[in-house]
Chimera marker file (.cmm) of the C-alpha trace (Angstrom):
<marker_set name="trace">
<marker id="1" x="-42.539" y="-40.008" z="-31.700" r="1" g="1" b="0" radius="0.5"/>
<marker id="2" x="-42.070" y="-36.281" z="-32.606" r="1" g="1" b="0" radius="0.5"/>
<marker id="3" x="-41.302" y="-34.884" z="-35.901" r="1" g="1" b="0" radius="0.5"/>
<marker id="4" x="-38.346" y="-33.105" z="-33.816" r="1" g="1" b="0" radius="0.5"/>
<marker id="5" x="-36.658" y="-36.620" z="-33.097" r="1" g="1" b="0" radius="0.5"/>
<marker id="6" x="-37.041" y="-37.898" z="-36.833" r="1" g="1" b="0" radius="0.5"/>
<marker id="7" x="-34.598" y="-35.079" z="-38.341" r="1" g="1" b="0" radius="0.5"/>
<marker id="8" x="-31.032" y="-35.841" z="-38.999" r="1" g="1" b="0" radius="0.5"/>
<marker id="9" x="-28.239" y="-33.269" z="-40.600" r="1" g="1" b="0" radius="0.5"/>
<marker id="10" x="-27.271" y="-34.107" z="-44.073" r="1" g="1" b="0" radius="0.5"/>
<marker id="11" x="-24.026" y="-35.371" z="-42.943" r="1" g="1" b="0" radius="0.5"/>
<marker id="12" x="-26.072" y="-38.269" z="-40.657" r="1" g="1" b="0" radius="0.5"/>
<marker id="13" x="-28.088" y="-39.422" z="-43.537" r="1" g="1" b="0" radius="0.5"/>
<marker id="14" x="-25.144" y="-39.241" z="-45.754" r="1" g="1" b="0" radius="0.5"/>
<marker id="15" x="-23.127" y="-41.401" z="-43.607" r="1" g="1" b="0" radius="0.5"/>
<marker id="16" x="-26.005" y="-44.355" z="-43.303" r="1" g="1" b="0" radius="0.5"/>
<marker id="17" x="-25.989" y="-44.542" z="-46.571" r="1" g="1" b="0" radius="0.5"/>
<marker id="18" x="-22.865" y="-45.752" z="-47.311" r="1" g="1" b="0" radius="0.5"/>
<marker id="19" x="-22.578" y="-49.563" z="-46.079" r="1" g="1" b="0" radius="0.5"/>
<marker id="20" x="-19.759" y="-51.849" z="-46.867" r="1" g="1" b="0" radius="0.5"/>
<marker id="21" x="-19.444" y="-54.230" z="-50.067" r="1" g="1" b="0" radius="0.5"/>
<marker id="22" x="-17.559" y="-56.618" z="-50.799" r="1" g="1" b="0" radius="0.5"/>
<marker id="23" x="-15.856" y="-58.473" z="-53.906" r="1" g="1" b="0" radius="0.5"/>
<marker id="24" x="-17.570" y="-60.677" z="-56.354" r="1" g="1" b="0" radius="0.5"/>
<marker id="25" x="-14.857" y="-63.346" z="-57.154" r="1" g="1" b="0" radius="0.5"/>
<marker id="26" x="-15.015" y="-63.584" z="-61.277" r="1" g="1" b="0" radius="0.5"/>
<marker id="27" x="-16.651" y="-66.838" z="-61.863" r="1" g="1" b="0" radius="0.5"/>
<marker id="28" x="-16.791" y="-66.128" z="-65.682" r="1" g="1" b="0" radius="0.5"/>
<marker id="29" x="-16.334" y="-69.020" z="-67.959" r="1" g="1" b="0" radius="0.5"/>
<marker id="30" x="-15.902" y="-71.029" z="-65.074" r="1" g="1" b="0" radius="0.5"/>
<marker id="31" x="-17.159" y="-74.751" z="-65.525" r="1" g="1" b="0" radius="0.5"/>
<marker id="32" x="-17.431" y="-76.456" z="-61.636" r="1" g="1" b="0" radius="0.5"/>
<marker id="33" x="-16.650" y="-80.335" z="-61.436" r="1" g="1" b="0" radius="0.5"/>
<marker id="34" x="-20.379" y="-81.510" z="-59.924" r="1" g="1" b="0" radius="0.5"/>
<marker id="35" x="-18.583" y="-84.690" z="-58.806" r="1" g="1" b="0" radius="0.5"/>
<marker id="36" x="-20.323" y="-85.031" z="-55.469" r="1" g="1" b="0" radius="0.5"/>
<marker id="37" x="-23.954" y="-83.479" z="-54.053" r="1" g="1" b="0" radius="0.5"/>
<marker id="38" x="-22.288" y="-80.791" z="-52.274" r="1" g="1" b="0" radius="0.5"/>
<marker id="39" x="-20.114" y="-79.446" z="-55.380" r="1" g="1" b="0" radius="0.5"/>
<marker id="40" x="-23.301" y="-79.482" z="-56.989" r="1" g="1" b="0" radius="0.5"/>
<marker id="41" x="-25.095" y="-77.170" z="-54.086" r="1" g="1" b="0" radius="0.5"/>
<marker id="42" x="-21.894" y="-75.047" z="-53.900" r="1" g="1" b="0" radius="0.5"/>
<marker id="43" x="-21.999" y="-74.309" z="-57.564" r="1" g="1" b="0" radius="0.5"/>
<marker id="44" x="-25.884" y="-73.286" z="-57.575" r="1" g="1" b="0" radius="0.5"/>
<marker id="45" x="-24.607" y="-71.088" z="-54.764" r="1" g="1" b="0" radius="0.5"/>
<marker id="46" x="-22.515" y="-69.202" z="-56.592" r="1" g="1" b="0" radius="0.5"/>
<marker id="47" x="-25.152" y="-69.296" z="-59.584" r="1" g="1" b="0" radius="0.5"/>
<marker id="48" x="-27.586" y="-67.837" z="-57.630" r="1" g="1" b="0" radius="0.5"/>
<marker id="49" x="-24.869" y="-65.277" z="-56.416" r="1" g="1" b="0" radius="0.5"/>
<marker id="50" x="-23.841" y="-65.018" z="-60.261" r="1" g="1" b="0" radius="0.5"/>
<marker id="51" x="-24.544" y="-61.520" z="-61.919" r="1" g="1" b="0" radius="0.5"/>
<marker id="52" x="-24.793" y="-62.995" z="-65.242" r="1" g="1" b="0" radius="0.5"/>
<marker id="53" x="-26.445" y="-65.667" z="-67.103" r="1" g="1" b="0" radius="0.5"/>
<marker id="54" x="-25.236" y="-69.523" z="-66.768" r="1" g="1" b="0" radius="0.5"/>
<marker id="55" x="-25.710" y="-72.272" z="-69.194" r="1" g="1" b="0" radius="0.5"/>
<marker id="56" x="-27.186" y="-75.358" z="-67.159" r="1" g="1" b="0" radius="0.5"/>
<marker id="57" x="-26.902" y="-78.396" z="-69.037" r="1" g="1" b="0" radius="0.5"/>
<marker id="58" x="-30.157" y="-80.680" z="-67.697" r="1" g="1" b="0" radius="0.5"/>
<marker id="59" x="-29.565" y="-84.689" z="-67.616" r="1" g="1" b="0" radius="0.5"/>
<marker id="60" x="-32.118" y="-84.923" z="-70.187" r="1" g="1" b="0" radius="0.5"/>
<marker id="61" x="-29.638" y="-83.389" z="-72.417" r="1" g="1" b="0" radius="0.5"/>
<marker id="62" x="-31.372" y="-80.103" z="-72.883" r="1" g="1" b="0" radius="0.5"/>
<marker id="63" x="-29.475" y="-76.959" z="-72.311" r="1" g="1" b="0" radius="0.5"/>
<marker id="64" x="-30.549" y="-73.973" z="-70.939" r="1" g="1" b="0" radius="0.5"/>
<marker id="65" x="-29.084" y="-69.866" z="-70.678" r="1" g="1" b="0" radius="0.5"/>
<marker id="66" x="-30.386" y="-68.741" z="-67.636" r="1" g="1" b="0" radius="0.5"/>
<marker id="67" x="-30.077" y="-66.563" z="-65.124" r="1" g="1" b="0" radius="0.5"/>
<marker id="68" x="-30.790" y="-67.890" z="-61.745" r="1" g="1" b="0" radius="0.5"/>
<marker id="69" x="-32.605" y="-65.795" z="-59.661" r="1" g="1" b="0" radius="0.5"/>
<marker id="70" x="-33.697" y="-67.772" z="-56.782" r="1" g="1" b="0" radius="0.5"/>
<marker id="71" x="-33.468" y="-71.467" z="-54.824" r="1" g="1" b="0" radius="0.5"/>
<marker id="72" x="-34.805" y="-73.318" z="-52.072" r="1" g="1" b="0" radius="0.5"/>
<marker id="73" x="-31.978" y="-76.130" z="-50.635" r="1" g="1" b="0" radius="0.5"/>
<marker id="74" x="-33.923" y="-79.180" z="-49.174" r="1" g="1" b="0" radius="0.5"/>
<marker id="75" x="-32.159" y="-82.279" z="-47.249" r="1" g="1" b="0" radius="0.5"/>
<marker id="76" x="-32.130" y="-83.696" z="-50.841" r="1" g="1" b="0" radius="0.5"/>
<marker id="77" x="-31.489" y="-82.863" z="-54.719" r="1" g="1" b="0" radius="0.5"/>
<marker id="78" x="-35.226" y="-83.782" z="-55.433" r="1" g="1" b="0" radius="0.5"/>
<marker id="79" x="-36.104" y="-81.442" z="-52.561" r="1" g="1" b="0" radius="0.5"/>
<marker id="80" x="-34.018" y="-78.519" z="-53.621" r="1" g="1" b="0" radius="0.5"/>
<marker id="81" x="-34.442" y="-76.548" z="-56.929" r="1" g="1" b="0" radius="0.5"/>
<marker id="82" x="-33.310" y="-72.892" z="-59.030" r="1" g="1" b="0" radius="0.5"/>
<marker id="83" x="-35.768" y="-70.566" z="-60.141" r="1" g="1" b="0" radius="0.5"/>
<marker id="84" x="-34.529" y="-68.710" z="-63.746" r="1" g="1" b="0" radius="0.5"/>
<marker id="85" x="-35.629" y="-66.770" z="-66.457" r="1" g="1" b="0" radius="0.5"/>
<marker id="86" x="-34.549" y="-68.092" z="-69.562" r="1" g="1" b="0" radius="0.5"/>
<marker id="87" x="-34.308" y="-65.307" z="-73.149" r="1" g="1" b="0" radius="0.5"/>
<marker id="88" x="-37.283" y="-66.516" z="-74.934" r="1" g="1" b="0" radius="0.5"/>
<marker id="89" x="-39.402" y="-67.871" z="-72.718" r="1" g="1" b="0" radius="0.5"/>
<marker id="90" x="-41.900" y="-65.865" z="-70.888" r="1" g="1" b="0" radius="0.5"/>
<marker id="91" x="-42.087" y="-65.875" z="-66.906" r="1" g="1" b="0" radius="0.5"/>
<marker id="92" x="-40.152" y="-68.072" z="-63.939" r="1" g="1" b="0" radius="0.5"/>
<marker id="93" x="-38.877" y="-71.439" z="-64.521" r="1" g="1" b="0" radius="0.5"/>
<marker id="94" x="-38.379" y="-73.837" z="-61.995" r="1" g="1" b="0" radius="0.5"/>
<marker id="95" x="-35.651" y="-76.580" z="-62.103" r="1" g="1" b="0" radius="0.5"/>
<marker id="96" x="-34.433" y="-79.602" z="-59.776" r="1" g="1" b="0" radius="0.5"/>
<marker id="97" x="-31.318" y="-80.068" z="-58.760" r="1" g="1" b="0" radius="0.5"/>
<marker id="98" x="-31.585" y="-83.628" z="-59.450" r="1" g="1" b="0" radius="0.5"/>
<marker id="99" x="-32.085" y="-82.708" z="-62.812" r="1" g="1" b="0" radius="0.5"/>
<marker id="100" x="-28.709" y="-80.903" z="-63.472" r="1" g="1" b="0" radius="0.5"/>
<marker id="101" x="-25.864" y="-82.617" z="-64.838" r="1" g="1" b="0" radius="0.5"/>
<marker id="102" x="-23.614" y="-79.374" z="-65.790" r="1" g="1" b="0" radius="0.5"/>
<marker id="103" x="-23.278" y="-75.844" z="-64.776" r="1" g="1" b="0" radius="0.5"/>
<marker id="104" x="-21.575" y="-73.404" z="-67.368" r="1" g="1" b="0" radius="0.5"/>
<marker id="105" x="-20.815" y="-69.481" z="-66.367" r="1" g="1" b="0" radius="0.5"/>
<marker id="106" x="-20.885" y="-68.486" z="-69.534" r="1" g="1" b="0" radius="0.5"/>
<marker id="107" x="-22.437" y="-64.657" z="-69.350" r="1" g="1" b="0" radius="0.5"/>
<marker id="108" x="-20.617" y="-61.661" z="-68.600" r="1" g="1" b="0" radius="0.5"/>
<marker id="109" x="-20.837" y="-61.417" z="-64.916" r="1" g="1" b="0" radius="0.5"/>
<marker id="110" x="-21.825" y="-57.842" z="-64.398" r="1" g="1" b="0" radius="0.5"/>
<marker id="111" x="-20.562" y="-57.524" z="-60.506" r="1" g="1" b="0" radius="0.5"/>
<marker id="112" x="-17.073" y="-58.885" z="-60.769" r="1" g="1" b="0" radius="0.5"/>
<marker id="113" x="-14.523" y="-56.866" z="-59.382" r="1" g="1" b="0" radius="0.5"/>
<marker id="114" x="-17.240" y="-54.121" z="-58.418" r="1" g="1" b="0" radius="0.5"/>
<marker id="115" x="-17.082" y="-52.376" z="-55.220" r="1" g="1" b="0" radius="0.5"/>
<marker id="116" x="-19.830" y="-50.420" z="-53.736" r="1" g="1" b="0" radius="0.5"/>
<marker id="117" x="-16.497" y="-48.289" z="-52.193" r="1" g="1" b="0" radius="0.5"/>
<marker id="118" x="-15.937" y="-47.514" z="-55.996" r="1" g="1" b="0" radius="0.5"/>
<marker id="119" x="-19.430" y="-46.049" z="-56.104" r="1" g="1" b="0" radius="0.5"/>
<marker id="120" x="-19.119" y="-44.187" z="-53.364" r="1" g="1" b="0" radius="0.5"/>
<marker id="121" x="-15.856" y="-42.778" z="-54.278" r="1" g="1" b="0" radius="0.5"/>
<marker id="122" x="-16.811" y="-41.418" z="-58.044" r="1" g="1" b="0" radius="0.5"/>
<marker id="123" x="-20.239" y="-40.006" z="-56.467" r="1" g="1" b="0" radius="0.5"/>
<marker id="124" x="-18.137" y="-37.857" z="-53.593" r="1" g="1" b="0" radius="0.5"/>
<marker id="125" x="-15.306" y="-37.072" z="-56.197" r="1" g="1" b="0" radius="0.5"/>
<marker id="126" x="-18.390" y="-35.225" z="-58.811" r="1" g="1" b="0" radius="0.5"/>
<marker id="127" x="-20.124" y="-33.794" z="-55.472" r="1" g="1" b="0" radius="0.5"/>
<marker id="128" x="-16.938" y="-32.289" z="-54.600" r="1" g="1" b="0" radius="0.5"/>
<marker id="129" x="-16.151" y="-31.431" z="-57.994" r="1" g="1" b="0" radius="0.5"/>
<marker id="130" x="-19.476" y="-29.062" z="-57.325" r="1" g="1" b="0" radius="0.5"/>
<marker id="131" x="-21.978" y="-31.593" z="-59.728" r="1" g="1" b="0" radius="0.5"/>
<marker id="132" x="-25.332" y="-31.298" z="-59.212" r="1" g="1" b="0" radius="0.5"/>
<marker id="133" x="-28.109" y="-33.418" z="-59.916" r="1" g="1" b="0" radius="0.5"/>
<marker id="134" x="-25.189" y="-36.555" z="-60.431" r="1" g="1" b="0" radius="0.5"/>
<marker id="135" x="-26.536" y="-39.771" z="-61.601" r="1" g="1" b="0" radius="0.5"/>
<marker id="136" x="-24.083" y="-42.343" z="-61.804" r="1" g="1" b="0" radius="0.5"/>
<marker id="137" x="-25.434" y="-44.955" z="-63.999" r="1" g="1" b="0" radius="0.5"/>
<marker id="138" x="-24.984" y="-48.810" z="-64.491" r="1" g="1" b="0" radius="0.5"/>
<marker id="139" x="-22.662" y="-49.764" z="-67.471" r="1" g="1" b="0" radius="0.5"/>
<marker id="140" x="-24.508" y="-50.613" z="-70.516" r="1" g="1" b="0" radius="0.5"/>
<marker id="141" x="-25.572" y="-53.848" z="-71.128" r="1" g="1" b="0" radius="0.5"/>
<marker id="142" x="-23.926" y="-55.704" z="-74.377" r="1" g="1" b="0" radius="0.5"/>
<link id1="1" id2="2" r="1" g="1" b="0" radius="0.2"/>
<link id1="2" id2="3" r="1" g="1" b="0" radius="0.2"/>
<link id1="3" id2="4" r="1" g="1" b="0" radius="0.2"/>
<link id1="4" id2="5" r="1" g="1" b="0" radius="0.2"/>
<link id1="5" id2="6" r="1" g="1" b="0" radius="0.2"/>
<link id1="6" id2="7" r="1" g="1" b="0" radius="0.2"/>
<link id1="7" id2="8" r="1" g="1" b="0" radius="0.2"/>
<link id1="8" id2="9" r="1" g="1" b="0" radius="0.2"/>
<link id1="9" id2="10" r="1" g="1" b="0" radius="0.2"/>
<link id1="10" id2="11" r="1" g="1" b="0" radius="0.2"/>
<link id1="11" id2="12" r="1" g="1" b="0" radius="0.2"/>
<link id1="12" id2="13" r="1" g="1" b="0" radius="0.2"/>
<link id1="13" id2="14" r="1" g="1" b="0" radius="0.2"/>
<link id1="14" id2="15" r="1" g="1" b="0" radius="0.2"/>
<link id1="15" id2="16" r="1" g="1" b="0" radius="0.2"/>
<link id1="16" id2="17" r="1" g="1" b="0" radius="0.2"/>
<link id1="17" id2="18" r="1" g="1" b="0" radius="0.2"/>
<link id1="18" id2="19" r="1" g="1" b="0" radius="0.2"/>
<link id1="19" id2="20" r="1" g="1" b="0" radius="0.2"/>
<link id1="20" id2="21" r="1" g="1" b="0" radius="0.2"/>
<link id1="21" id2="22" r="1" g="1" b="0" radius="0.2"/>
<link id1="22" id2="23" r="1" g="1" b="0" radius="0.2"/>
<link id1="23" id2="24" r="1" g="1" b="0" radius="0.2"/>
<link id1="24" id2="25" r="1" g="1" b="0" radius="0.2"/>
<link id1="25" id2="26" r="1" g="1" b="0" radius="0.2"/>
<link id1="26" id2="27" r="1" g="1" b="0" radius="0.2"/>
<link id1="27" id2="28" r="1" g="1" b="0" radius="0.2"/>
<link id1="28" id2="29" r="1" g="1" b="0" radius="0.2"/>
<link id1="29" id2="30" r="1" g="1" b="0" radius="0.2"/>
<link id1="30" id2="31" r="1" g="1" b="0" radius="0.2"/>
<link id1="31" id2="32" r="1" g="1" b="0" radius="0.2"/>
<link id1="32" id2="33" r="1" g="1" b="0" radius="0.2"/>
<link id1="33" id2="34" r="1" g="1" b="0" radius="0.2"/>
<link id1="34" id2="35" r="1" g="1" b="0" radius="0.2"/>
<link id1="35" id2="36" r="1" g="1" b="0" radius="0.2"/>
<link id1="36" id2="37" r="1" g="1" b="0" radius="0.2"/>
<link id1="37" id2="38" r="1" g="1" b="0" radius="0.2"/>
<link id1="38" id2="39" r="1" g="1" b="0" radius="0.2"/>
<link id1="39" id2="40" r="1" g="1" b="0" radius="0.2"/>
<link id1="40" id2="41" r="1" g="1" b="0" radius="0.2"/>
<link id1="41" id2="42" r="1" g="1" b="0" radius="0.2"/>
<link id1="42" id2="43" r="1" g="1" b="0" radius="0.2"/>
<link id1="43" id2="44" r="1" g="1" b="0" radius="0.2"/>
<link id1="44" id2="45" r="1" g="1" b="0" radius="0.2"/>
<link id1="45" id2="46" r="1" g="1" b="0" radius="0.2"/>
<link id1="46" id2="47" r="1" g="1" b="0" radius="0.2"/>
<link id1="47" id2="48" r="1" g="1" b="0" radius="0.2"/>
<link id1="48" id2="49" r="1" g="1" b="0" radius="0.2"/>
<link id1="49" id2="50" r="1" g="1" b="0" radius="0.2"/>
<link id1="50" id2="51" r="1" g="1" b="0" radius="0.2"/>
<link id1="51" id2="52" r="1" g="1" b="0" radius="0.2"/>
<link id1="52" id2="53" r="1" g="1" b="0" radius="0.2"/>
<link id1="53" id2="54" r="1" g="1" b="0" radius="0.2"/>
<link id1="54" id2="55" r="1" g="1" b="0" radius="0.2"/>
<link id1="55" id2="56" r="1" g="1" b="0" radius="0.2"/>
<link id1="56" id2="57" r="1" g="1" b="0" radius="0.2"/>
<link id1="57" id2="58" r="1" g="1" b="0" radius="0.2"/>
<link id1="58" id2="59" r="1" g="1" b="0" radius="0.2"/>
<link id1="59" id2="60" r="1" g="1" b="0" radius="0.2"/>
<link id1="60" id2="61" r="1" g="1" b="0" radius="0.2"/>
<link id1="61" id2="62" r="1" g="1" b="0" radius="0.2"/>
<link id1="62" id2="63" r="1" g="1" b="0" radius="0.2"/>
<link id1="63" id2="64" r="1" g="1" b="0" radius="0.2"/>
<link id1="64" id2="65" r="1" g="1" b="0" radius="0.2"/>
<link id1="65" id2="66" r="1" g="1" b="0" radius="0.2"/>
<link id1="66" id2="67" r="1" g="1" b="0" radius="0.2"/>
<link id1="67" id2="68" r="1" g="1" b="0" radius="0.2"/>
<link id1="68" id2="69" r="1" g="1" b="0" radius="0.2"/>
<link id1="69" id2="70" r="1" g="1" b="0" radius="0.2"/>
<link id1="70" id2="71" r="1" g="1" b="0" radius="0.2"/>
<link id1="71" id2="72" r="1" g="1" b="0" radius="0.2"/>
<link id1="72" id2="73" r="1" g="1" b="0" radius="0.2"/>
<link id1="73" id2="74" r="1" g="1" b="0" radius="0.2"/>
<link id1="74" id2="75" r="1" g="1" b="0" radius="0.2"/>
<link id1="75" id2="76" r="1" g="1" b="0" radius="0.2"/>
<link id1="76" id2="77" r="1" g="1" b="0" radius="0.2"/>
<link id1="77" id2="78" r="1" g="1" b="0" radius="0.2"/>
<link id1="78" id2="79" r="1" g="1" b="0" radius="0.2"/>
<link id1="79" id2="80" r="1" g="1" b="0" radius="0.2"/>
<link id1="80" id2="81" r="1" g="1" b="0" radius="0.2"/>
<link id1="81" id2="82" r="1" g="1" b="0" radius="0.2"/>
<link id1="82" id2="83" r="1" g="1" b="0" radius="0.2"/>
<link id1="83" id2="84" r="1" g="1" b="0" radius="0.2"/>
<link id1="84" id2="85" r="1" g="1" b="0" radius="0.2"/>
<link id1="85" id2="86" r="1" g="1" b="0" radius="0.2"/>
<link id1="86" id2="87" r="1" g="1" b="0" radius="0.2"/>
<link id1="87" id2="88" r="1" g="1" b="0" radius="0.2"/>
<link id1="88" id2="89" r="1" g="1" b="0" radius="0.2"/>
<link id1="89" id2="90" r="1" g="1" b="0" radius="0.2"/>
<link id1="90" id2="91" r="1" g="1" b="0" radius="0.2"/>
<link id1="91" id2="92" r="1" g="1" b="0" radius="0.2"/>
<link id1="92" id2="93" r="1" g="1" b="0" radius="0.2"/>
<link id1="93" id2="94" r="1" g="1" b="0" radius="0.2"/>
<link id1="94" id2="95" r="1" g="1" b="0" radius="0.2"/>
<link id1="95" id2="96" r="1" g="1" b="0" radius="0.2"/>
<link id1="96" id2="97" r="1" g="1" b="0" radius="0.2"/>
<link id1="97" id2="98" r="1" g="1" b="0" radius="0.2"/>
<link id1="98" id2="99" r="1" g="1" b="0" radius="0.2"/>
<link id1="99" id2="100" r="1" g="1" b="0" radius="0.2"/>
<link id1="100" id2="101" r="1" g="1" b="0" radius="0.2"/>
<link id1="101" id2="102" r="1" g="1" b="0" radius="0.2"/>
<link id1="102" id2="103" r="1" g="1" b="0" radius="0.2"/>
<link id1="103" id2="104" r="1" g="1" b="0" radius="0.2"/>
<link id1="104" id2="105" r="1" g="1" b="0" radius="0.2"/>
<link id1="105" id2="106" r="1" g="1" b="0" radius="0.2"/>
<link id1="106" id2="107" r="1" g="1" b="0" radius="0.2"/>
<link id1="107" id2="108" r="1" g="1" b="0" radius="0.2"/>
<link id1="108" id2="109" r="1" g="1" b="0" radius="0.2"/>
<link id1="109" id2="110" r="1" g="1" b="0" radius="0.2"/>
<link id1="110" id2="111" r="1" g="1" b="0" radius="0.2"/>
<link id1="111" id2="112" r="1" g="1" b="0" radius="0.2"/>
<link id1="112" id2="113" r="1" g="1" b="0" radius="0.2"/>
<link id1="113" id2="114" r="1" g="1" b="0" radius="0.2"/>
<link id1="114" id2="115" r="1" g="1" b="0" radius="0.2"/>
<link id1="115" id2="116" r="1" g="1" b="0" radius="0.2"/>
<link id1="116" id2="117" r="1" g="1" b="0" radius="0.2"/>
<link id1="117" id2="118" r="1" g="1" b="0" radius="0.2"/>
<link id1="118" id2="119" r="1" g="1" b="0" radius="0.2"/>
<link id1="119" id2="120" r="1" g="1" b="0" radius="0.2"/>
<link id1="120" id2="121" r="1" g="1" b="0" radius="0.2"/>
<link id1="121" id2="122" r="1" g="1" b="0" radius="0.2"/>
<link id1="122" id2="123" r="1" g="1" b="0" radius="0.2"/>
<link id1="123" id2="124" r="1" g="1" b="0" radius="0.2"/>
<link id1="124" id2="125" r="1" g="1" b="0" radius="0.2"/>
<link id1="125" id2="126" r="1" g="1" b="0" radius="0.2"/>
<link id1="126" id2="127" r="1" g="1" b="0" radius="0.2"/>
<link id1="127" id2="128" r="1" g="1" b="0" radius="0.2"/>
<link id1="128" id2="129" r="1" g="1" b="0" radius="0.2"/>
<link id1="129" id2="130" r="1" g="1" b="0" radius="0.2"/>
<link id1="130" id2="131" r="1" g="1" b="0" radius="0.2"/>
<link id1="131" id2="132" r="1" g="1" b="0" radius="0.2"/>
<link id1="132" id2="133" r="1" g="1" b="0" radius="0.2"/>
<link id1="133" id2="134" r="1" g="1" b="0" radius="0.2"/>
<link id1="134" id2="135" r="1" g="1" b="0" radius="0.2"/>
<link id1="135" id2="136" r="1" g="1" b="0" radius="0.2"/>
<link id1="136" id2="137" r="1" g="1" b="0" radius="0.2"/>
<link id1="137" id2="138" r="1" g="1" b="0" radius="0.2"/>
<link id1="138" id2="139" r="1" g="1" b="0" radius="0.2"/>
<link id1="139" id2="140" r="1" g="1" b="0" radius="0.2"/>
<link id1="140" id2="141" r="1" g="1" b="0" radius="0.2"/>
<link id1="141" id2="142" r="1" g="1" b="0" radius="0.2"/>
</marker_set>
């Protein structure tokens, strides 16, 4: 492949780089019913999905703010678990989800109602505007 194939106009890289979002539904302060299995894999779902921290409340009693970074579903709860970091506690913890008996969104959740459209948007409006060097930045965590 020649160096002659590889170059695009500003306008073609531009355009890949805008890809389409979509919505996070606000899940804050919401408290699922884990009355079956399957509520109880839908809500870790959306936990892993979850821009912000939940509170998982472990049968043992313990409670735990975390925010859940990663799972593995199995055929079964004791085959299935979340992987979190937890404030305080230093690296990856790994939970079953046999051993949860609550799940609490309780932190902000940082990607509600965010669009990557938005982003888009306010970065074309300051380039047009004639900005240079624009960075937009994240908002500032509380």
């Amino acid at each position: 492949m020649s160096a002659e194939t590889l170059k695009y106009t500003r306008e073609q890289v531009e355009s890949l780089e805008v890809a389409p979002g979509f919505e996070h539904e606000n899940l804050e302060g919401w408290v699922p019913e884990l009355a079956t299995e399957e509520a109880l894999r839908d809500a870790l779902e959306q936990a892993f999905d979850y821009r912000g921290d939940v509170t998982l409340t472990l049968k043992s009693g313990e409670r735990v703010e975390a925010y859940v970074f990663n799972r593995r579903t199995g055929k079964t709860l004791a085959d299935s678990w979340v992987q979190y970091f937890a404030p305080g506690v230093e690296g990856k913890i790994k939970t079953g989800y046999d051993q949860i008996a609550r799940i609490e969104f309780t932190g902000k959740d940082r990607a509600a109602g965010k669009h990557w459209e938005d982003w888009v948007k306010a970065y074309n409006e300051r380039k047009a505007a004639g900005e240079e060097n624009i960075a937009l930045t994240p908002e500032a965590i509380d």
